[in-house]
ZALUM-27878 format. One line per 3 residues: their letters; for each residue x, y, z of C-alpha. Coordinates in nm, 3 decimals, decimal comma. Last residue first. Layout:
a) X Y Z  ...;
This chain:
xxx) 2,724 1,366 4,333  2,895 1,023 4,327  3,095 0,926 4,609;
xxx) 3,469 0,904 4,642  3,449 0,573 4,651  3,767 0,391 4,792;
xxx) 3,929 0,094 4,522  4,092 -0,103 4,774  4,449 -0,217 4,667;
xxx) 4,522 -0,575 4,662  4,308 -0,598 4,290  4,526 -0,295 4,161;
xxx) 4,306 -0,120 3,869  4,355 -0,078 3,538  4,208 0,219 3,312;
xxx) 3,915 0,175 2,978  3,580 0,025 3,109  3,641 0,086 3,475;
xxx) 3,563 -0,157 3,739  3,277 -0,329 3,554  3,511 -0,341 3,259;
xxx) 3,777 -0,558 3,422  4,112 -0,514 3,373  4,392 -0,627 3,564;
xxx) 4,728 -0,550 3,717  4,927 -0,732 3,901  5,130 -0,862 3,567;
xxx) 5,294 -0,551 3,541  5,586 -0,688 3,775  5,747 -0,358 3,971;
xxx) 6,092 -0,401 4,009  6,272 -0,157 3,764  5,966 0,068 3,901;
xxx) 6,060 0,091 4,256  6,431 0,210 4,134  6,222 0,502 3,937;
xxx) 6,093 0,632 4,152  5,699 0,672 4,243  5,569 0,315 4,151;
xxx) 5,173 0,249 4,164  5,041 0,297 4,464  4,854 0,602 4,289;
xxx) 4,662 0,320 4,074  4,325 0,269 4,348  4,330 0,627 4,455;
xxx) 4,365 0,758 4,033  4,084 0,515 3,955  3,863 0,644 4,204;
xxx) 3,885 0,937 4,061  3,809 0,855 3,728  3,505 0,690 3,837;
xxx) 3,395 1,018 4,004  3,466 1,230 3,719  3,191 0,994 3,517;
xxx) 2,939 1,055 3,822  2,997 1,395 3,760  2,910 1,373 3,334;
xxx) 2,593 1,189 3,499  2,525 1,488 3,740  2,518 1,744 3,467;
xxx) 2,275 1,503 3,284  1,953 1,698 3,442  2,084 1,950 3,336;
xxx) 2,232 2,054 3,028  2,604 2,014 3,048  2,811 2,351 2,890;
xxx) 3,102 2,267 3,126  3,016 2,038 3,454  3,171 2,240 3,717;
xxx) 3,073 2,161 4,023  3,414 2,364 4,127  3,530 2,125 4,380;
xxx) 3,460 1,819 4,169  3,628 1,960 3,845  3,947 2,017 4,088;
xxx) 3,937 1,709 4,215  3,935 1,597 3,862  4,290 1,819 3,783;
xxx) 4,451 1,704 4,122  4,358 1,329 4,084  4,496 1,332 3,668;
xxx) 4,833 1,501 3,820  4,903 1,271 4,085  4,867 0,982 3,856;
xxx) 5,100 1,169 3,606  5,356 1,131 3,857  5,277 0,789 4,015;
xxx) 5,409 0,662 3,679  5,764 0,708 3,690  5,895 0,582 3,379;
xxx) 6,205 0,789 3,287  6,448 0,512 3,339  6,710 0,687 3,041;
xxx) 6,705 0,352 2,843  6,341 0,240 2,894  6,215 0,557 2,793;
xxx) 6,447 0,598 2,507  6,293 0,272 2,413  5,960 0,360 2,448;
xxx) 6,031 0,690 2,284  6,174 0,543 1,958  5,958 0,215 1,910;
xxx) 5,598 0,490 1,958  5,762 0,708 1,686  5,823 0,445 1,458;
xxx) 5,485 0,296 1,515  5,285 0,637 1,405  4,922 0,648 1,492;
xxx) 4,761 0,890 1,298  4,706 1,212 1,458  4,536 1,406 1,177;
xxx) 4,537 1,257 0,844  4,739 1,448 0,607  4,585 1,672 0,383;
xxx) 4,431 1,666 -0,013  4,219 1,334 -0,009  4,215 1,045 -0,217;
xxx) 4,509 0,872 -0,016  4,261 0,837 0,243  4,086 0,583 0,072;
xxx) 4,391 0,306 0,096  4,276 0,243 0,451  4,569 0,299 0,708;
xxx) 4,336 0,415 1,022  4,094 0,097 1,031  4,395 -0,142 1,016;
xxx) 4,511 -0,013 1,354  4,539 -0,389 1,505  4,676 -0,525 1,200;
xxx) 4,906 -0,240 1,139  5,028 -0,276 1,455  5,024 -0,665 1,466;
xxx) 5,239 -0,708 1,207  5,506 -0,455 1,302  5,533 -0,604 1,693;
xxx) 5,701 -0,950 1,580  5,937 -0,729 1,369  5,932 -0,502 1,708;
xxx) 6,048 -0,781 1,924  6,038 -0,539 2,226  5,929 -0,817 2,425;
xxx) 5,678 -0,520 2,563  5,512 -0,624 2,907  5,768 -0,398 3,079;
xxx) 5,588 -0,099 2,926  5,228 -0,117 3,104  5,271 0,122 3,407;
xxx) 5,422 0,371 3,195  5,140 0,315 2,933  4,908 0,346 3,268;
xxx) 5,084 0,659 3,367  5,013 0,831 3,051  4,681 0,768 2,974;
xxx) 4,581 0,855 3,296  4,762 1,200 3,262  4,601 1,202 2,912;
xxx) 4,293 1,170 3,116  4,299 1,462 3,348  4,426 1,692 3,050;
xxx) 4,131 1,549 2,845  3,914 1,642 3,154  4,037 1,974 3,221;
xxx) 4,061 2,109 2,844  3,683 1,926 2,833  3,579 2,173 3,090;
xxx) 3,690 2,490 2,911  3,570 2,387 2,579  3,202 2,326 2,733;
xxx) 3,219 2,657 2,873  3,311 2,812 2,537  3,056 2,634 2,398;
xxx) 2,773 2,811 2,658  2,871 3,147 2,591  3,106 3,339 2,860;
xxx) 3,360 3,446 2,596  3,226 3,428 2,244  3,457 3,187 2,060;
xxx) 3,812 3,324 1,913  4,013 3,305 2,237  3,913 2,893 2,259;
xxx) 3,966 2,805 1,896  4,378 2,732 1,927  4,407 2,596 2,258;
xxx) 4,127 2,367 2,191  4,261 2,225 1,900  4,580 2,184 2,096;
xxx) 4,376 1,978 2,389  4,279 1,755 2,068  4,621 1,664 1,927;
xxx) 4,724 1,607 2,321  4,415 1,337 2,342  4,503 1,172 2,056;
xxx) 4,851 1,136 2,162  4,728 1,040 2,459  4,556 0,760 2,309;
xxx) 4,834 0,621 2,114  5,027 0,590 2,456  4,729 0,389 2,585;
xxx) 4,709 0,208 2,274  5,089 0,093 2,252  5,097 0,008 2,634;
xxx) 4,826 -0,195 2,582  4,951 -0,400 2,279  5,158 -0,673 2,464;
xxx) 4,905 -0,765 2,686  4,719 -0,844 2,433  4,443 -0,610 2,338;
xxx) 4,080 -0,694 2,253  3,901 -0,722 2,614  3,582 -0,484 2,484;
xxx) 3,658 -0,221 2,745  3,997 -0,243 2,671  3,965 -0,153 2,297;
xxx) 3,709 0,087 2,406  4,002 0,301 2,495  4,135 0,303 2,136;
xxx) 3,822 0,314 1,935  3,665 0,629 2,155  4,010 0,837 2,149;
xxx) 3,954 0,768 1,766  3,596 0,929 1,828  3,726 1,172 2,029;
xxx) 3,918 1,337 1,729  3,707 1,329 1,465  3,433 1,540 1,663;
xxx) 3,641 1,855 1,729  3,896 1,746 1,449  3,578 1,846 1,213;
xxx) 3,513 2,196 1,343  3,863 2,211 1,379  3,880 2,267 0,950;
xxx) 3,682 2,613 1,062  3,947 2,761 1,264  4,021 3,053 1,014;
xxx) 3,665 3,146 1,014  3,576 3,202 1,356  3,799 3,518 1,344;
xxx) 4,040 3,577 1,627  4,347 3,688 1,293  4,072 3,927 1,180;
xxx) 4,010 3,915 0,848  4,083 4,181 0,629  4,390 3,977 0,437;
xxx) 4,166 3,635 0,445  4,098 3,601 0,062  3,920 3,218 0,107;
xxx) 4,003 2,934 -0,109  4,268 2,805 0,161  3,990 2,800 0,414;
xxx) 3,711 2,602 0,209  3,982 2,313 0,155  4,049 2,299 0,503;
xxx) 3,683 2,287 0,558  3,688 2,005 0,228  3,945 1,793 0,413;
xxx) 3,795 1,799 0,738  3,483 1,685 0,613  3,736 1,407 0,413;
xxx) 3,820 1,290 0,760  3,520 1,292 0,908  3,379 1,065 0,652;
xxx) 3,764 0,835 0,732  3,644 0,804 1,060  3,343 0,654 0,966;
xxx) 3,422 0,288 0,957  3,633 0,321 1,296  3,365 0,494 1,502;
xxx) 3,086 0,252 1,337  3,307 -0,059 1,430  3,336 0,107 1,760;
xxx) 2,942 0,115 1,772  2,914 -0,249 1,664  3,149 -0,368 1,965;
xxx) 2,917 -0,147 2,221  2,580 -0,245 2,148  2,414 0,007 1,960;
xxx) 2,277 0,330 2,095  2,560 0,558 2,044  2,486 0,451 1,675;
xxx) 2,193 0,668 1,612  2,430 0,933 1,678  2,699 0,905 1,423;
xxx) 2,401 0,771 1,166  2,223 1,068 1,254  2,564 1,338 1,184;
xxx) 2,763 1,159 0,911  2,610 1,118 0,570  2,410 1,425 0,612;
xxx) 2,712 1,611 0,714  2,917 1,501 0,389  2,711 1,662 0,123;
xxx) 2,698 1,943 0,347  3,072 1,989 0,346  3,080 1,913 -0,015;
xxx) 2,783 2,149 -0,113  3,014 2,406 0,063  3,318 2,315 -0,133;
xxx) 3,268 2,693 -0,303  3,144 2,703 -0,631  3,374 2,808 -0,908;
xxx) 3,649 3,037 -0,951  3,866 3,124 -0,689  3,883 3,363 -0,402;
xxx) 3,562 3,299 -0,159  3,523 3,568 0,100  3,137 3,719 0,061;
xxx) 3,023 3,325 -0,010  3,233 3,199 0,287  3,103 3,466 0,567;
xxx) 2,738 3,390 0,458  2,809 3,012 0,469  2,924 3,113 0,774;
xxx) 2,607 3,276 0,909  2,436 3,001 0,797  2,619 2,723 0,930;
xxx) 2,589 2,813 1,298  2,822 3,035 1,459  2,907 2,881 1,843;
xxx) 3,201 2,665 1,738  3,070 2,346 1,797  2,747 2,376 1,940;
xxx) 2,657 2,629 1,656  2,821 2,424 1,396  2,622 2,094 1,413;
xxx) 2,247 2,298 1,510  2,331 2,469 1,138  2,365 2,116 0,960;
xxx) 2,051 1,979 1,193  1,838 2,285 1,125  1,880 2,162 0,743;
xxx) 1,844 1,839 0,786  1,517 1,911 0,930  1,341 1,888 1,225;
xxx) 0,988 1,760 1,347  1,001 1,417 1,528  1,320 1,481 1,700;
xxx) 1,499 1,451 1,342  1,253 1,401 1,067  1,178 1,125 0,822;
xxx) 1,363 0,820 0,916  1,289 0,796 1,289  1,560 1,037 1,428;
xxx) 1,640 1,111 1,764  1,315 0,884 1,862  1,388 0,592 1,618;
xxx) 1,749 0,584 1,813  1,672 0,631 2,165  1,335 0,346 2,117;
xxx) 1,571 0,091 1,974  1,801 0,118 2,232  1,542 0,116 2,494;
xxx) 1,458 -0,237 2,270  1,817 -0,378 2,303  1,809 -0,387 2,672;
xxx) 2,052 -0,092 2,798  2,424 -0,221 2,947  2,378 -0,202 3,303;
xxx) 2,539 0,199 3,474  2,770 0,102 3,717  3,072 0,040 3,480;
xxx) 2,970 0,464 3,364  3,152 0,499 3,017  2,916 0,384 2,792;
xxx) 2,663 0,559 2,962  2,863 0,902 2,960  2,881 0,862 2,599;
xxx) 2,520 0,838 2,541  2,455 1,096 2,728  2,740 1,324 2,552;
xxx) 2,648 1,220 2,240  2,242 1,336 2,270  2,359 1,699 2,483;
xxx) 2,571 1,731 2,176  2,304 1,721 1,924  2,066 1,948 2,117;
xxx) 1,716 2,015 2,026  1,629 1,835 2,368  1,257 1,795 2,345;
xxx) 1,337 1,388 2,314  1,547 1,366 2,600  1,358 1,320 2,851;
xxx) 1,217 1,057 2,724  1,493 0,907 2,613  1,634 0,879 2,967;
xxx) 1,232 0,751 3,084  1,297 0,479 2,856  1,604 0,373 2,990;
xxx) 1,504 0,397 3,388  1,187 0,217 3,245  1,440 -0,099 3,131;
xxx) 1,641 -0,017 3,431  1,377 -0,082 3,665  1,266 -0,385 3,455;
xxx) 1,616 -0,551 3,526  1,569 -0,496 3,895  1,221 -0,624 3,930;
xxx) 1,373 -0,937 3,758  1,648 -0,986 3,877  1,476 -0,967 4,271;
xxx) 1,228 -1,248 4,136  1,528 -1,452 4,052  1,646 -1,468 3,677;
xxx) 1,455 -1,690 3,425  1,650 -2,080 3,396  1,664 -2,092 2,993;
xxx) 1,719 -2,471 2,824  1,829 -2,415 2,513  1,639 -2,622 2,254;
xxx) 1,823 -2,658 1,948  1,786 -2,372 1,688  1,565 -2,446 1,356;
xxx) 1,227 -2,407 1,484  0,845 -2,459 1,355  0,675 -2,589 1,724;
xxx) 0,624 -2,904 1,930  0,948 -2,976 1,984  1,026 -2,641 2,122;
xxx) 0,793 -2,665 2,422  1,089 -2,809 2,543  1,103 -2,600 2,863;
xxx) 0,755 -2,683 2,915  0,583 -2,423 3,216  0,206 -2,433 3,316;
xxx) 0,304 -2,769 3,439  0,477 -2,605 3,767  0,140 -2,449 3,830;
xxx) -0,020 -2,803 3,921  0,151 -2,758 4,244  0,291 -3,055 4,344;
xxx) 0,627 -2,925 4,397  0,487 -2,641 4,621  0,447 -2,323 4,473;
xxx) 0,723 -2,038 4,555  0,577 -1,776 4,700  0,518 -1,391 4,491;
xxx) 0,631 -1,075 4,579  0,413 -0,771 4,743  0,668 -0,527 4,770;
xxx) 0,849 -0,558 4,484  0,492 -0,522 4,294  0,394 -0,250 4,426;
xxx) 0,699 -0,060 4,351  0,624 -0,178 3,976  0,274 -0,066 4,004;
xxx) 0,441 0,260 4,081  0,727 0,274 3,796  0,457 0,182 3,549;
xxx) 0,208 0,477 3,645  0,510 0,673 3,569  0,632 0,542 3,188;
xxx) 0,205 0,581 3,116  0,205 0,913 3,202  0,554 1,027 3,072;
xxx) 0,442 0,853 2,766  0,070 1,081 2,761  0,260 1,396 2,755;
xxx) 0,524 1,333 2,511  0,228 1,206 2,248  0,437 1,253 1,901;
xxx) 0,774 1,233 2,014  0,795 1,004 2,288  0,533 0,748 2,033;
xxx) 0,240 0,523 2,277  0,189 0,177 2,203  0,477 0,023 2,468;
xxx) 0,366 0,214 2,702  0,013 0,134 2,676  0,129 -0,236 2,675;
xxx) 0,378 -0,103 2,988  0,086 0,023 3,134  -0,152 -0,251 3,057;
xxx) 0,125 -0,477 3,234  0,169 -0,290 3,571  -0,221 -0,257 3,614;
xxx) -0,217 -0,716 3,567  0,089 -0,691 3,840  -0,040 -0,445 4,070;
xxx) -0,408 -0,626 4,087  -0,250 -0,952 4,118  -0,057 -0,885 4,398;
xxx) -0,336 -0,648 4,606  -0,526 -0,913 4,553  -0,314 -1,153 4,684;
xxx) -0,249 -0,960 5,016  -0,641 -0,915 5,072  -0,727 -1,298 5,044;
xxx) -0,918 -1,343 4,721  -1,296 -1,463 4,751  -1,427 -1,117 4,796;
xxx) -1,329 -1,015 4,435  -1,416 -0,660 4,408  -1,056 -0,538 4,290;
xxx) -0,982 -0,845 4,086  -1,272 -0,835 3,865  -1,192 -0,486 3,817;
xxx) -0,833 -0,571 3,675  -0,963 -0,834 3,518  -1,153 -0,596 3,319;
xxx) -0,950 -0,348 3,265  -0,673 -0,617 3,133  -0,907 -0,737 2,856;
xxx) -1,011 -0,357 2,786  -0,611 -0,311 2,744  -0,593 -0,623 2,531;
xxx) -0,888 -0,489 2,274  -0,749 -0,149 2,261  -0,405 -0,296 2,111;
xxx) -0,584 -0,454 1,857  -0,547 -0,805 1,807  -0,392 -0,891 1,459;
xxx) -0,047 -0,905 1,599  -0,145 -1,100 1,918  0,187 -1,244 1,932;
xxx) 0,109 -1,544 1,727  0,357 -1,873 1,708  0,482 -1,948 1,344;
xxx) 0,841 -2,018 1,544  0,867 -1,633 1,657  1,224 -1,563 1,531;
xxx) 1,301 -1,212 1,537  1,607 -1,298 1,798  1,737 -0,995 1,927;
xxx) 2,135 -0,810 1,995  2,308 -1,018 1,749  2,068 -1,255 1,612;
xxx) 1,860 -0,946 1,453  2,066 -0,626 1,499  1,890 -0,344 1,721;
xxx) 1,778 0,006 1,519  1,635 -0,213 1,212  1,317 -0,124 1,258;
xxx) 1,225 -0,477 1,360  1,343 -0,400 1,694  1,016 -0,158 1,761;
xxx) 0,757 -0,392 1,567  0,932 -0,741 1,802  0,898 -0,479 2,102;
xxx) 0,502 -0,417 2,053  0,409 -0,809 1,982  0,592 -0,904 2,322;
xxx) 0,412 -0,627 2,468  0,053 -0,763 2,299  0,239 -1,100 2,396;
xxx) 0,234 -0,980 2,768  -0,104 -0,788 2,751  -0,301 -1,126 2,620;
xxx) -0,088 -1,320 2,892  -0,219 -1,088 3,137  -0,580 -1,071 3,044;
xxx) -0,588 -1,454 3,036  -0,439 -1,489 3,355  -0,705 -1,260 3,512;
xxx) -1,022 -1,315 3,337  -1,033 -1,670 3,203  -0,805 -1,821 3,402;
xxx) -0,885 -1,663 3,802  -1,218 -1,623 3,654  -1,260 -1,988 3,701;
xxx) -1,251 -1,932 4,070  -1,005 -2,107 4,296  -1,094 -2,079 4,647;
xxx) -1,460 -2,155 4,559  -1,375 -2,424 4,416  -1,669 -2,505 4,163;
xxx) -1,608 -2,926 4,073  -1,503 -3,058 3,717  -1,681 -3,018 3,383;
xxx) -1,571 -2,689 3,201  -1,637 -2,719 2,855  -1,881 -2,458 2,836;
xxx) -1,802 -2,194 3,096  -1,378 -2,265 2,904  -1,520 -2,173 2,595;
xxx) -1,725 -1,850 2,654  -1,465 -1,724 2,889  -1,208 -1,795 2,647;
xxx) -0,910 -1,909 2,830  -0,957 -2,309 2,612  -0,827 -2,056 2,280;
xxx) -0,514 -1,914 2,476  -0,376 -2,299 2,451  -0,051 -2,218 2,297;
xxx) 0,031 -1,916 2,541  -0,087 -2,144 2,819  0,254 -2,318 2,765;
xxx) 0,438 -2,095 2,907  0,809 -2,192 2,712  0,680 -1,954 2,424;
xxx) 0,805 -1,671 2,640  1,081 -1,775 2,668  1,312 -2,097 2,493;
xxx) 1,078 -2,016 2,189  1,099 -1,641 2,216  1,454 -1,668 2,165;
xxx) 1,719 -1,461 2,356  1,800 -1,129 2,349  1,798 -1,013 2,662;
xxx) 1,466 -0,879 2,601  1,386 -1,219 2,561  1,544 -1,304 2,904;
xxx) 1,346 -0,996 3,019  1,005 -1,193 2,916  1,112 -1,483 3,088;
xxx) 1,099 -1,352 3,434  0,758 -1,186 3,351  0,643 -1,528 3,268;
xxx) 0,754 -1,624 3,639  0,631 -1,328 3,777  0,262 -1,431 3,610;
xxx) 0,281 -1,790 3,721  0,368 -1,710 4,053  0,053 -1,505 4,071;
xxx) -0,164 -1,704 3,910  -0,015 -1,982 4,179  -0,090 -1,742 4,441;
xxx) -0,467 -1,704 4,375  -0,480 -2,048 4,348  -0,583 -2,249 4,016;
xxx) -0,829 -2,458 3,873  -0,742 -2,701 3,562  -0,891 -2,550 3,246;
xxx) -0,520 -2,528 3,052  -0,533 -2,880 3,118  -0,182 -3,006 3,001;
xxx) -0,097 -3,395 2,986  0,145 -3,498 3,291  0,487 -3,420 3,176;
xxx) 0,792 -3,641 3,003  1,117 -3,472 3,050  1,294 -3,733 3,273;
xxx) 1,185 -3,968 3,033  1,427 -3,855 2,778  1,267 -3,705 2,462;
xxx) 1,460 -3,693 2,142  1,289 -3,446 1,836  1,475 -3,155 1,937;
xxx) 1,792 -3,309 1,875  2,086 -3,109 1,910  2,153 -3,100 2,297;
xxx) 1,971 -3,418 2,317  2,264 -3,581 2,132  2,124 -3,914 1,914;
xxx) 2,203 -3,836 1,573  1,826 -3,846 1,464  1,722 -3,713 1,084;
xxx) 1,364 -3,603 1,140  1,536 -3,225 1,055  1,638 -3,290 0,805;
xxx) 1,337 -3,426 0,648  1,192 -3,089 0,758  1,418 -2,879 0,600;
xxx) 1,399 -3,080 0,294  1,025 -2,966 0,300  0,687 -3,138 0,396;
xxx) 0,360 -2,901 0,388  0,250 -3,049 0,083  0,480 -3,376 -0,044;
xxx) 0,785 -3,375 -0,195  0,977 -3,679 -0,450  1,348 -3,573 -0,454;
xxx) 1,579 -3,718 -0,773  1,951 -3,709 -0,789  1,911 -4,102 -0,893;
xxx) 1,610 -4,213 -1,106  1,290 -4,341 -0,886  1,190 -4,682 -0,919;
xxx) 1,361 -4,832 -0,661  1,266 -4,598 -0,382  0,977 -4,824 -0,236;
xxx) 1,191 -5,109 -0,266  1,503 -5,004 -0,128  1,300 -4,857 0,163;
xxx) 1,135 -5,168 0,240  1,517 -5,336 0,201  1,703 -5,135 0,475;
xxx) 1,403 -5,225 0,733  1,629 -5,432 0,927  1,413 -5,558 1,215;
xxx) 1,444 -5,389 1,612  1,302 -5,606 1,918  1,644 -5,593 2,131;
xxx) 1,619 -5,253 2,307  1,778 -4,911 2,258  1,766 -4,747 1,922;
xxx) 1,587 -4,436 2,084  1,761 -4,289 2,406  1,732 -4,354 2,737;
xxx) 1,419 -4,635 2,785  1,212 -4,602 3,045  0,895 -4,617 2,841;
xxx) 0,985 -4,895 2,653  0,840 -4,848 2,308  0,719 -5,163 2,109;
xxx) 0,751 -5,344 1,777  1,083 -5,187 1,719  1,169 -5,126 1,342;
């Protein structure tokens, strides 16, 4: 054991004066019978552990370099007006990397006047206070203003941690829960921190000893966080009136706040301290300490712009009785490149607000929901044809009714609850409940065939009922495929596969169409919605096609070396449960099929994909020119636009792609690339400018 410490020392073991303590600890141990632990209060195995050194600073919290040592904290030492400032933009900084979803201890926890709160009491800090008044620096500066906003930043902190802990984000996948036994005022009442932040905020506002431009800062910055605490506090459903309040007072402080930005402090600047990036070692953990740089102040402003942008999305739509309206905004998010992925708490928010366990929308039942789900599908809602089924029902027994309903509860707020989750766990949801919608289809196809249909109109509603279910089946496997791309899983091998898979899908669904479309009400808001989505399927099966054109010389066409990883790949569509049901899946992917028209594709040259390209532009120009966004509600009429958009400026950036055949026996597929902040599901020509066609 080394007699001394040398300060400048690397790493521990260095150094001559070490003795072989091997035999103390034989002695002291040599009594107790082998297998056996001796413990101690407040001393676990996790601990001991943990004391074990292996020398890697990456892995050992307890090992301190001296280029980490710090001066010793004094949460009482006088501060600038600017400093506060910088401080509080920098804490902001590391409050969206938590809302990134990273740990609170490589954050927030990382400012280390979070651990000292108790010296920020005004009571505490007038009493032990023993250097020299600056008047440039006022006490208040701590134990008003910075402790009012670090009170309101945990209180937010607190706030977010209740939200995500509802089980709507996925703890050490989209948020870590982990506080390391630090408080987040959770037993301070939310009342208490916004009368805190009042009254700094009033201090601030009559303080003659802050320059103008700095008050200004610190007065936008400390208004900006009892918003967002007040924000944060306040239910969508329950107090509409007051969130759209709160959400807008935010936005302007915010505003404020871009405009009056913080300096850096000099490197002197006793600020700097008010920061330990390995804070960690001090505190109950059991990650290694990450060392976090927070975004630029320009990040930052942006990120929080989307974060409101996000909530004030939900908020509008949380009167919208409309479970299509909620899919298709969702949707149109996921498929937007320019729109950021949403922080895991607005996620949170969207999903406890459609449905928060007891009600849907804060006041609906399952009931409304079941009768909402066939009205804006076929335009006769569930009551009316339950009506229809009763009076027409053939065989003995109940009707599969209870089945269908049975069925609908499982599937309809799970399906849309999970339009909010990051995007790899909402195509696992697609593919795990794709075989749900397949059994609802099996029991309305079911209901059909028990029916006596002789006086039945041919146009009636009734004989279309098992499309109810294709109507939402179907896009959902369109979703798995094309999000494929999006999430980077295909080999190059494989894309041509999916994207000829997909319009398959697509052509399944544009028949459905064809089929219901002279039986709804003509002029009603469904059929609308049916007419549009015949022009954008047909728009992107064109797409679909020309990019498995555009894909086929990658295949090998090996196809025992491509059998394995079909059915590997489309796992989710063989499962062994569908043999429990009555009817054939709908378009299933079918490998035989795909091996027989590539290759007479190949063979005959019939692979010309500028064609289809030409197509898709003329069918979304045609959306454009018309303004015609289906049965949209507004104000998301412009987001299903700004989808169209994207698609065209796909088709300019593929339609140099090969127009004759002779240009395609020479065109290498290898050119093109994917990139999801291009276009989450299409390829795009890096040589070839993408032109925007503008967005509406």
């Amino acid at each position: 054991m080394s007699n001394h410490v040398e300060p400048d020392l690397d790493l521990p073991g260095s150094g001559l004066n070490f003795q072989d303590v091997t035999n103390l600890f034989l002695e002291a141990s040599g009594e107790m019978p082998t297998d056996h632990f001796m413990f101690m209060d407040g001393y676990t195995l996790h601990d001991a552990m943990s004391a074990l050194e292996i020398g890697e600073p990456r892995l050992d919290s307890g090992i301190a370099v001296p280029k980490q040592f710090t001066e010793p904290f004094n949460p009482l030492q006088l501060l600038l007006p600017e400093e506060i400032c910088w401080i509080l933009d920098r804490s902001m900084a590391f409050e969206t990397e938590f809302h990134a979803g990273n740990f609170l201890v490589h954050t927030i926890h990382t400012l280390v006047y979070v651990h000292n709160m108790f010296f920020l009491d005004p009571e505490i800090a007038n009493g032990s206070f023993t250097g020299a008044r600056d008047p440039a620096r006022p006490l208040e500066l701590l134990t008003l203003v910075l402790r009012g906003a670090l009170l309101g930043l945990l209180k937010c902190c607190d706030l977010a941690w209740r939200e995500l802990a509802k089980g709507g984000a996925y703890d050490t996948e989209d948020w870590q829960s982990d506080k390391s036994d630090v408080s987040l005022c959770e037993n301070t009442p939310t009342q208490t921190v916004l009368t805190y932040l009042s009254n700094a905020i009033r201090w601030v506002a009559t303080s003659e000893s802050i320059d103008p431009y700095w008050r200004t800062a610190l007065e936008s910055r400390l208004s900006f966080r009892k918003a967002l605490v007040q924000l944060f506090s306040t239910g969508i459903n329950s107090e509409p009136d007051e969130y759209e309040q709160f959400l807008q007072e935010a936005r302007i402080h915010l505003q404020v706040i871009a405009a009056f930005p913080s300096q850096p402090c000099t490197p002197s600047s006793p600020a700097h301290r008010a920061f330990d990036p390995y804070i960690g070692r001090q505190l109950s953990m059991s990650t290694p300490i990450r060392i976090i740089e927070p975004p630029e102040f320009q990040q930052t402003i942006k990120f929080m712009q989307d974060f409101l942008d996000s909530l004030d999305e939900t908020r509008q739509l949380a009167p919208v009785a409309d479970l299509t309206t909620w899919e298709m905004v969702a949707f149109h998010r996921l498929w937007n490149p320019s729109r950021p992925v949403a922080a895991p708490y607005t996620r949170s928010i969207a999903q406890t607000t459609f449905f928060d366990g007891l009600a849907i929308l804060g006041k609906h039942s399952f009931g409304w929901m079941i009768n909402r789900f066939f009205l804006e599908t076929i335009g006769e809602d569930y009551d009316a044809i339950h009506s229809t089924v009763t009076r027409l029902w053939d065989r003995g027994g109940p009707t599969p009714l209870k089945k269908v309903e049975k069925t609908l509860y499982k599937l309809i707020t799970p399906h849309i609850r999970s339009l909010w989750n990051n995007p790899p766990r909402t195509r696992r949801h697609f593919m795990k409940s794709l075989l749900d919608w397949h059994n609802l289809y099996d029991s309305l196809v079911e209901t059909v065939e028990g029916l006596k249909l002789e006086d039945v109109p041919r146009g009636h509603l009734i004989h279309h009922l098992p499309n109810v279910a294709l109507f939402w089946r179907l896009p959902l496997v369109r979703e798995v495929v094309l999000s494929g791309f999006q999430l980077a899983l295909y080999s190059s091998e494989e894309k041509s596969l999916a994207y000829w898979y997909a319009a398959r899908v697509i052509d399944t669904h544009l028949g459905c169409l064809e089929n219901v479309i002279p039986a709804v009400r003509k002029g009603s808001r469904v059929q609308k919605e049916m007419l549009y989505q015949t022009q954008f399927l047909a728009a992107l099966q064109a797409l679909c096609t020309a990019s498995y054109m555009a894909t086929l010389p990658f295949l090998s066409f090996d196809w025992d070396k491509t059998r394995p990883n079909f059915f590997r790949r489309y796992k989710w569509a063989f499962r062994t449960d569908y043999d429990n049901s009555e009817n054939e899946v709908v378009a299933q992917p079918e490998l035989h099929v795909f091996i027989r028209q590539a290759t007479e594709a190949v063979i005959t040259g019939n692979i010309v994909p500028a064609e289809p390209i030409k197509l898709a532009k003329s069918i979304l120009n045609g959306i454009v020119e018309s303004h015609d966004a289906g049965g949209c509600l507004q104000p998301w009429d412009n987001a299903r636009l700004q989808v169209i958009h994207k698609l065209l400026e796909v088709c300019e950036n593929l339609s140099s792609l090969p127009g004759t055949t002779e240009a395609m026996n020479t065109f290498d597929p290898i050119v093109l690339k994917w990139d999801p902040t291009v276009h989450p599901w299409f390829p795009f020509l890096p040589n070839t400018s993408i032109v925007n066609t503008g967005t509406p």
